[in-house]
N, C-alpha and C positions, 0 to 999 in steps of 0.2 A: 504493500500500500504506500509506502515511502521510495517508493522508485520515481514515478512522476514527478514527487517534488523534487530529488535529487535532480535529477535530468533539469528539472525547469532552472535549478538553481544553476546549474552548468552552464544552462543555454544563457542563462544572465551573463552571468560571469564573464561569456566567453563574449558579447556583445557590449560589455563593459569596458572589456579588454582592448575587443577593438575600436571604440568609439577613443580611447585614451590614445591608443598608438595613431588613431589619427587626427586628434591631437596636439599630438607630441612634433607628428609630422609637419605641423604649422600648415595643414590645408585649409582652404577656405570654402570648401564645395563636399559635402556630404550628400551620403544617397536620397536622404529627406529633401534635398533640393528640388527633388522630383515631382516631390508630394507639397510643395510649400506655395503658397502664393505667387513668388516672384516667377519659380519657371510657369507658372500658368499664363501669367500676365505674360513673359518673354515669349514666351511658344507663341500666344497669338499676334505678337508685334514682326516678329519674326515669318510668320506663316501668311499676313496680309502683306509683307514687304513683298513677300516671294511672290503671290499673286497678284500683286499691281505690275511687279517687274516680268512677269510672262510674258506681253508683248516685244519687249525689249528682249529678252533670251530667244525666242522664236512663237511667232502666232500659231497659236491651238487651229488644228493639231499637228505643229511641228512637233520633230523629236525632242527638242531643249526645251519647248515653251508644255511639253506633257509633264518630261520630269519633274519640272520646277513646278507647275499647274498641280501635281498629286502628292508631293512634298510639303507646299504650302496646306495646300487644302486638309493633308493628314494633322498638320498639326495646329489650326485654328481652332474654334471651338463656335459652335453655334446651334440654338436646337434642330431638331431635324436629321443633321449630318450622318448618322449613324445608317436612317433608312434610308437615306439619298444614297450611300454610297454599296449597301445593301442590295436597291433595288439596281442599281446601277453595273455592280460586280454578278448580278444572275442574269443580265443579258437582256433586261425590259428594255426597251426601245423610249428615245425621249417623245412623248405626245404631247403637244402644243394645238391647242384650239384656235381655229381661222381668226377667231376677233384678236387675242392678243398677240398672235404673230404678226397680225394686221397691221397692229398700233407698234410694236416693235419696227416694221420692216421700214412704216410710213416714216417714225422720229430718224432713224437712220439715212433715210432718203435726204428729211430734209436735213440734216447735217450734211449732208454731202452736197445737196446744191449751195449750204450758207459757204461750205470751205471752194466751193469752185468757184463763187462769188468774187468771194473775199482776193482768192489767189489773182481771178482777174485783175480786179483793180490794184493789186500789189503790184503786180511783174504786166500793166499795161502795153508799156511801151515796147515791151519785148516780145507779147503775144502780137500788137501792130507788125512790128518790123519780120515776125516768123510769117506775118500770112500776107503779109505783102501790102496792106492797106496803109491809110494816113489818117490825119488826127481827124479830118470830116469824113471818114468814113464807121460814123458810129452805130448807125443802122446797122452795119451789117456787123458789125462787132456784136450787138448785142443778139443779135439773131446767132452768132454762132456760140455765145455765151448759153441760150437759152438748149439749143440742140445739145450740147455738151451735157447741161442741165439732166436733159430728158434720157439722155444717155446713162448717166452717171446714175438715175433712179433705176434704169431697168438693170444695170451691171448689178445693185446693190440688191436687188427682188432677188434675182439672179444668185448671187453670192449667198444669201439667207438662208435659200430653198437648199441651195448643195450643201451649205455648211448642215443642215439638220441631217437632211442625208447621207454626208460622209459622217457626223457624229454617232449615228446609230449604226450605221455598219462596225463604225468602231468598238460600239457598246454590247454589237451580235458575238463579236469574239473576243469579250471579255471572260465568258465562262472557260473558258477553255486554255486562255490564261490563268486566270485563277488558280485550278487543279496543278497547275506545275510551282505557282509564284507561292502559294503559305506555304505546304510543306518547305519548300528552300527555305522562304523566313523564320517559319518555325524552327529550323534545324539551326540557324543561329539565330537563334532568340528575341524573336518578333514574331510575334503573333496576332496576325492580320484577321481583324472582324473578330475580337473574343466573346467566346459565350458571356451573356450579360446575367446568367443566371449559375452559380456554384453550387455543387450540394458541399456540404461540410458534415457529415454526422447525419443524422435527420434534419437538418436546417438545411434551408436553401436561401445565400444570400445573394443579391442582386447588388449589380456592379459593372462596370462601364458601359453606362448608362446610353452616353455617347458618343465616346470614343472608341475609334477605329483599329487604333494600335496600343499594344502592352511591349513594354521591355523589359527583358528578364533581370532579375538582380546584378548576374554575372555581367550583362552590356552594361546599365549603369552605375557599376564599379567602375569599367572602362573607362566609361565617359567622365567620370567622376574624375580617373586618372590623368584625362587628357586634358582636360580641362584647366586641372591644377597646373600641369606642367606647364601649358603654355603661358597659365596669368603667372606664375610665379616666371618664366626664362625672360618671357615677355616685358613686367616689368625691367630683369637685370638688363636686357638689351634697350629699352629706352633710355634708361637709365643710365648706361654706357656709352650709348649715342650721344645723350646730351652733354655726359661730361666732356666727350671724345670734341665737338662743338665747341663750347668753351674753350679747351687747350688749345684749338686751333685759333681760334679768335683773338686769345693772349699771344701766343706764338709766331703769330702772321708778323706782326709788328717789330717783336725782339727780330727776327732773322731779317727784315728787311733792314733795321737799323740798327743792325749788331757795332758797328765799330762805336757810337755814342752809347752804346750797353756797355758794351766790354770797356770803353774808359771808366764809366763810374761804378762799375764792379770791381774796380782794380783798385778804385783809393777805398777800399776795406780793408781796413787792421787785421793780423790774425789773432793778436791778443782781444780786441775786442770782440773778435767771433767764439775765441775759447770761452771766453772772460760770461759772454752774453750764453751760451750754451749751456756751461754750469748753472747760469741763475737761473733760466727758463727749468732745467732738470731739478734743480732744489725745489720750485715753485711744483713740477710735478707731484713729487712724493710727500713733501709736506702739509700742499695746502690743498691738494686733491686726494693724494690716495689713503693720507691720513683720516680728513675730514670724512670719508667712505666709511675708515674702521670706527672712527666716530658716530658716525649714521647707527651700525652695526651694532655700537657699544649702548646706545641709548633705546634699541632693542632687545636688550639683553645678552648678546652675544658677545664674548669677548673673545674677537681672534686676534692673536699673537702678530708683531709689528710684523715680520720678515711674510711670512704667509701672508698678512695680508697687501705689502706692496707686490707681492709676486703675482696675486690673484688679481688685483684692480690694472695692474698692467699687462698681465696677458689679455684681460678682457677690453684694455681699449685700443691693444692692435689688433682683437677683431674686428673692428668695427669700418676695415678697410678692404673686410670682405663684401661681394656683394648679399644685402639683407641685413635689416637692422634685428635679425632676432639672434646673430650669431654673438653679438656684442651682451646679452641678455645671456645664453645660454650656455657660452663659455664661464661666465660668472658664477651662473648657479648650478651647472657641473665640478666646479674648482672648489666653490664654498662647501658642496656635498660632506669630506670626509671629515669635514668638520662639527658635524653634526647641525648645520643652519638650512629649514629646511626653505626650500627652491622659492616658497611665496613671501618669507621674511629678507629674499638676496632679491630677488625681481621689485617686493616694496622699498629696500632700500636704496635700489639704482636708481627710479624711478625718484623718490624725493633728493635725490642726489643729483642728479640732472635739472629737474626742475630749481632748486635753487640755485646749480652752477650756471641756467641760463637766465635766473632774475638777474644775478648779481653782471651778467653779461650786459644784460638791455639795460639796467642804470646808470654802468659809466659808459654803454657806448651812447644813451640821452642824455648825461648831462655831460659830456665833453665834447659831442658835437652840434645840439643844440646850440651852446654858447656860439657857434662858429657862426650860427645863420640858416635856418632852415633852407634858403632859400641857393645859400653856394654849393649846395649837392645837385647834381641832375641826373638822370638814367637810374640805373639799379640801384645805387647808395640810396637816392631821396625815396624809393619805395620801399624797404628796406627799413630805413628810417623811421618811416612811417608805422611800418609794421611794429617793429618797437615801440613806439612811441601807445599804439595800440594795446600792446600784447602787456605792456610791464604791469599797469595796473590790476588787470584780469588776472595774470600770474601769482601776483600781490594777495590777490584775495582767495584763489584756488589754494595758495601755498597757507592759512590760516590751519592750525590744526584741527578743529572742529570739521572745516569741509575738506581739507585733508584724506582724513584717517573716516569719517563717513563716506567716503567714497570707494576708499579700499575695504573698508568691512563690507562694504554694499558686492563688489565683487569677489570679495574672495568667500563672502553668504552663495554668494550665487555658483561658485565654482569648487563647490563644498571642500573650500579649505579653512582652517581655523584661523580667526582673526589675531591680529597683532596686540599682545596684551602689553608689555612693555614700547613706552612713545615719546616723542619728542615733544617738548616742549615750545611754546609762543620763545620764551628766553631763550632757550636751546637752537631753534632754527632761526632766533634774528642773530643770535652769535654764530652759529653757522654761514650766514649769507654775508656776516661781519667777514671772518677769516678768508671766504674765498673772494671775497672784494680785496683785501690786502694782497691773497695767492695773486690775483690779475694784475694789480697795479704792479707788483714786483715782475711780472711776466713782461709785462707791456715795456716797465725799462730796460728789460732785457734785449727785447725787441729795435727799444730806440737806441739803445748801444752798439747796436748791429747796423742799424739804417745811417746811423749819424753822418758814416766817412762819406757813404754813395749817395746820398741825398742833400747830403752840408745840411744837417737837422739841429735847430737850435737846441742846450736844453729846452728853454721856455716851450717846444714842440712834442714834448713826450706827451701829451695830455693827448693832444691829437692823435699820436700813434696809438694810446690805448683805447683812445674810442674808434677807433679806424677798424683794430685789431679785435675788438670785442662785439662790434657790429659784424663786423666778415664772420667771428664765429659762430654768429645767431645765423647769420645766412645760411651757412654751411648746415648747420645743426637742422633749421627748419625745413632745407632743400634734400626731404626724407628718399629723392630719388641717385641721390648723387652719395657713395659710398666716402663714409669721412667727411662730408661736404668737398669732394674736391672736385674744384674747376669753380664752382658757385663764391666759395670763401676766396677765390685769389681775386674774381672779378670785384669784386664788393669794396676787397681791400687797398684792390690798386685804383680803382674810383676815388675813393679816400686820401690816398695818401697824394694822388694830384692835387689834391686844397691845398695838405701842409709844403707843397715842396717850394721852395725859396724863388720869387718872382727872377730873378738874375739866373740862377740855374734854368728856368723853362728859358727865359733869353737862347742862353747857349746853346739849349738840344734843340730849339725851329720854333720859329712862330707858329707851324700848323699844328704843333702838340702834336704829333704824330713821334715824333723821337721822345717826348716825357710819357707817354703811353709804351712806349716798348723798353724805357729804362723801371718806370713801376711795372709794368705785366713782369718783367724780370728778377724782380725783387720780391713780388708776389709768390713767384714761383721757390724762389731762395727759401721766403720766410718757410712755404709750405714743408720744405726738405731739410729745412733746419729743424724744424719740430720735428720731423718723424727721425730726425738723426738724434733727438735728445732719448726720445724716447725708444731707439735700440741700442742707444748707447748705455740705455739705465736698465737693460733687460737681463744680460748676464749679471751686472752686477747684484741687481734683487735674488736672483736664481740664485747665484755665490752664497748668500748673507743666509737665504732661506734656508740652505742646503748646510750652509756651517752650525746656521742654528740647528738643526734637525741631526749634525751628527756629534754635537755637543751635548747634547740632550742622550742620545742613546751611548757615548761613553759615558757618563756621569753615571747612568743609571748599570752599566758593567762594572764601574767601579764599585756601587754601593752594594751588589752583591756579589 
């Protein structure tokens, strides 16, 4: 008697299972898609496209304009369609009564004379000149306008009559079709015209009601499959494309005016590239990958310093893969043997990002505001804008009440247990404190770097760090560009054209066309200097991780 529920409980289990692995798999299309609203609505947007576009594929009954004609048609929805295609598929012939063929044939006709009309008086002068007449011979123009007329009505009587006729011929050897076409579709799984009545047991339940075609489980998993692949590759190749765009755009420029590049590339220091690379790398791990174990710590977990620079910087050179969930997932795989489980490391990126990009959008408004809304133009001032939008709304989303109700509301919903240990109002305005300090110390690092190749005043670091902290909201927001790259160099070197010294654009061209390919160049620098701090800071965390970790298990050889 306990076998059914065993079984039933499996069968859960095992649809449990795979409901998680796909999931896990980051699809966005499950087999329910089938059954939901949306494909209902798409199937018939879809299915009247196809049938409007049948003239344009081939007029019925061409071969292209049938396919597409019974493609469309299978997947609309309308009452009726079931018998229509029923009576249709067993060979009845179409019968049409004299009055409404009548009135069909008549509205047709006169369409045809309004368009022979119309074409006359369009293309006049060129019907004149093919029949040989002149402008006072309109008599006979309109007399052969009217003959065309009377023509063009009996061609279209003409065309009506055959068309009914070739259509039921067509429709006499549709049985005969049929008997060869389900079997094949059934054998790969479509089942053409299904019974609308099931037995189940003694129940008999009634079911598609309307529709013409079922698909087996197995097709839409397929389709399920295909589907994902292409939205998820799909996205990475636009995505790709447009960064790919971009670098050409910056690029175009440096190469055409490389010798004014390559001079002011060359008056950079290498002390102040060492010098500026250190400080940018201290600003990583201090004021970012710490502030993270901070996040962590005010959650209750305390993971140890060296683990946790190791984990926060493997996880933000994923984020140069393409797909923003690898930058996510590498995190909450690494936190795993730690015992933090996956939805306290995903809540804490998450308000870790969001206040690493408040504190972004308030010194890149209030250092470039000062400048002048109105001396940005192109990408910067919308950009701009967007900050200028986003900081307040961020302001108040980042309050802990609506916070932490929003992640309990989801993580209720994704039956995970909520975060009992939280941050605090004080805790996260001293958090958005420190990584305000982390920037400003980043941004001179930045201006220690640009100083020699730009002739950058001090008094201009303010500008570099609102330049530098706006390009990374671009980057960050432009969710199709991996790392933000190509988006953050355009943004940046938009910017840095304000700050650069009126005497120096002298030198490179009055068309700006040489201070556009010495900042696109610099843009680029800055982007490769980051990524050089941050592999240059990668062994080393690994080192520290790895000493700690075997410092710890000789201590513990010695003690016994």
């Amino acid at each position: 008697m306990e076998k059914p529920k065993e079984e039933n409980q499996e069968s859960h289990h095992g649809e449990h299972h795979e409901h998680s692995a796909s999931t896990r798999s980051g699809r966005t299309i499950d087999s329910s898609f089938f059954e939901g609203q949306f494909w209902f609505v798409a199937k018939n947007v879809i299915g009247w496209l196809m049938l409007i576009s049948t003239p344009a594929v081939g007029l019925l009954p061409g071969p292209g304009g049938i396919a597409v004609f019974i493609i469309g048609f299978a997947l609309v929805s309308f009452p009726g369609k079931r018998r229509i295609t029923s009576r249709v598929m067993r060979g009845k012939p179409v019968e049409i009564s004299p009055k409404p063929f009548l009135a069909l044939t008549t509205a047709l006709s006169v369409m045809t004379c309004v368009g022979i009309i119309w074409f006359s008086e369009w293309k006049r002068q060129w019907i004149l000149n093919r029949l040989g007449l002149g402008e006072g011979d309109s008599a006979t123009l309109v007399i052969f306008i009217i003959g065309v007329c009377i023509l063009g009505i009996g061609v279209t009587w003409l065309a009506m009559r055959l068309s009914l006729i070739g259509v039921n011929l067509f429709i006499r050897g549709l049985p005969i079709a049929r008997r060869f076409a389900r079997p094949w579709l059934r054998r790969r799984g479509i089942n053409f015209l299904p019974a609308r009545r099931l037995r189940v047991g003694e129940d008999i339940q009634h079911q598609n009601t309307n529709e013409i075609l079922s698909v087996s489980p197995g097709n839409q998993r397929r389709a399920v499959n295909a589907a994902n692949f292409f939205v998820r590759w799909g996205k990475r190749t636009v995505g790709i494309a447009i960064t790919v765009a971009i670098f050409w755009f910056i690029l175009t420029p440096v190469v055409q005016h490389w010798h004014d590049t390559k001079a002011q590339l060359m008056a950079m220091r290498w002390w102040h590239v060492a010098l500026s690379l250190a400080m940018f790398a201290t600003g990583l791990l201090l004021f970012r990958a710490m502030a993270w174990r901070s996040i962590l710590w005010g959650f209750g977990h305390k993971l140890p310093i060296a683990p946790a620079l190791r984990i926060w910087l493997t996880s933000e050179l994923a984020r140069y893969v393409p797909g923003m969930i690898w930058q996510v997932l590498s995190r909450v795989r690494l936190c795993k043997p730690y015992g933090i489980r996956g939805s306290v490391v995903s809540t804490s990126q998450v308000l870790e990002l969001a206040v690493f990009l408040l504190a972004n959008l308030i010194i890149a408004v209030a250092c470039l505001c000062w400048l002048g809304f109105k001396t940005f133009t192109g990408p910067v001032q919308n950009w701009l804008i967007v900050a200028m939008c986003l900081t307040p709304f961020l302001a108040l989303l980042l309050h802990p009440t609506i916070f932490y109700g929003i992640t309990d509301f989801i993580l209720t919903r994704l039956s995970k247990p909520t975060i009992s240990s939280r941050l605090g109002k004080r805790q996260t305005f001293l958090l958005l404190l420190w990584y305000t300090l982390g920037l400003l110390l980043q941004s001179f690092a930045i201006w220690l770097l640009l100083s020699g190749p730009l002739e950058l005043q001090f008094t201009k670091w303010w500008v570099v760090a609102g330049s530098y902290c706006l390009a990374w909201c671009a980057g960050f927001l432009a969710v199709w560009a991996p790392g933000g790259i190509g988006v953050r160099e355009i943004v940046f070197m938009g910017a840095l054209t304000v700050a650069m010294p009126p005497a120096l654009r002298d030198v490179l061209g009055p068309d700006a066309a040489s201070a556009a390919a010495v900042t696109g160049a610099i843009a680029l620098l800055v982007r490769f200097w980051t990524m050089a701090a941050e592999l240059l800071l990668t062994p080393l965390v690994y080192w520290l991780d790895w000493r700690g970790a075997l410092g710890k298990h000789e201590r513990v050889d010695t003690t016994t």
